[in-house]
C-alpha positions, 0 to 999 in steps of 0.5 A: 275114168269113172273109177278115178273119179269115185276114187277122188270122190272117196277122198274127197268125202273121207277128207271132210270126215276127217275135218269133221272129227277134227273140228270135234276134238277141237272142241273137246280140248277147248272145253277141257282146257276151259273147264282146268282154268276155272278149277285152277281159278277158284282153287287160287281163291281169288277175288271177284273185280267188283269186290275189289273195286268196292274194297278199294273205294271204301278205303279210299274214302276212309283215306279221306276221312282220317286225312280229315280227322288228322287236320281237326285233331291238329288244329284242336292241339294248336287250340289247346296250346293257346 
């Protein structure tokens, strides 16, 4: 019975070993998966959020600005005309 138990102690211990490795490798990949989507990331020169952001204020308030412009020169042509 003794031997029994040793032979499932065995196991027992090889089993949490081997989650043990396992859980490593896991870890390794996820690393190495992690590491490949930077690399892929800044190959594709991309742009940060925050520049894009400040980029598409900053062309919207010029948006604004030649709207602005527009109205001014219309009404300066309509001035001129009488």
């Amino acid at each position: 019975m003794s031997q029994n138990n040793r032979i499932f102690d065995d196991l027992g211990r090889l089993m949490n070993e081997a989650a043990g490795v396992a859980d490593g490798v896991r870890r390794e990949v996820e690393t190495v998966v992690k590491s490949q989507a930077q690399r892929i990331v800044v190959d594709m020169d991309l742009v940060k959020r925050e520049d894009f952001d400040a980029l598409r204020e900053l062309v919207q308030v010029q948006g604004e600005e030649i709207d602005a412009l527009r109205k001014e020169l219309a009404a300066l042509k309509v001035a001129k005309a009488n």
